[in-house]
C-alpha positions, 0 to 999 in steps of 0.5 A: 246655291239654294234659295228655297226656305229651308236648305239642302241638307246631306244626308248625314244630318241630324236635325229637328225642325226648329234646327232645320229653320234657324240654319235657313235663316243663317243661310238666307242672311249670308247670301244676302250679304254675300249678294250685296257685296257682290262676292265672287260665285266661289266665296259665294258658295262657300258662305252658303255652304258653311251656312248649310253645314254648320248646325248639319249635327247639332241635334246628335247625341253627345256620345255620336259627335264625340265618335264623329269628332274623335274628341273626348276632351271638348265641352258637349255644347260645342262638339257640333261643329268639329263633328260636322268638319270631320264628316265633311272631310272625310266626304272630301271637302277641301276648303280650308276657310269653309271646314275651318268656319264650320269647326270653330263657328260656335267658340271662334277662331283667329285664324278665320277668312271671311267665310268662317267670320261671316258664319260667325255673325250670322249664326248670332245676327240671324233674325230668329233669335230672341234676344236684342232684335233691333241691336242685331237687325242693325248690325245685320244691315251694317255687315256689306258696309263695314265687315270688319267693324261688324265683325269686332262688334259682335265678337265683343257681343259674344264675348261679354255675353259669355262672361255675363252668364258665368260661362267659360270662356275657350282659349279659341275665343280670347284668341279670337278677341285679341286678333280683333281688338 
């Protein structure tokens, strides 16, 4: 693992800096849970580099990550992390839990370990982003204590934040939901 300010990307990363600087912050706070919970070195480091590799394309047109993803159908928002998995395969990645955090990370999934449930919550916990500070500073500060209740909390966040913008919601997601409710 790394621990300087910004991460180690692979080369095949598109990101800007404003990118770069929130997948450090998600990085920093899944190895602080993953210190705190005293986590093996192996899902350690599997929680970093999920962390790493979620947004490593985010920054990509929308024509590259449907060549990339080989999907033609998927909403462009969300096209990213099934980009990023395909390359990270195709590069010989064999960890299920870690390519399976990094595809669903931004819609969800029901079939996640640890390691794609934390990158869930920190994507969203993580300190940089401008909304409910202290809501998700507590929640962030729970995590090592109750995983699983944290988990369901920011699920729920999630979830009624999508609603509340009119925005749809992915069958991934209701999946998601219905295996933590």
């Amino acid at each position: 693992m790394t621990s300087s300010a910004f991460p180690v990307l692979p080369a095949w990363a598109q990101v800007g800096e404003k990118r770069c600087a929130h997948i450090a912050r998600v990085t920093a706070l899944l190895d602080q849970w993953a210190a705190e919970m005293r986590l093996t070195p192996g899902e350690a480091q599997a929680w970093h580099d999920a962390g790493r590799w979620h947004d490593a394309v985010r920054d990509a047109t929308e024509h590259e990550l449907r060549a990339l993803s080989g999907d033609n159908a998927m909403h462009p928002d969300v096209l990213h992390g099934p980009a990023a998995a395909a390359i990270l395969e195709r590069a010989g990645e064999t960890r299920g839990g870690v390519l399976l955090a990094v595809r669903w990370h931004t819609v969800g999934n029901p079939h996640w370990d640890r390691t794609g449930r934390a990158l869930f919550m920190a994507d969203f916990l993580e300190p940089g982003r401008r909304f409910m500070h202290a809501d998700r500073a507590f929640l962030a500060s729970l995590l090592p204590r109750d995983f699983d209740g944290v988990f369901r909390q920011v699920v729920r966040m999630r979830l009624e934040w999508t609603l509340r913008e009119g925005k749809a919601l992915f069958p991934e997601s209701v999946a998601l939901w219905n295996s933590v409710r």
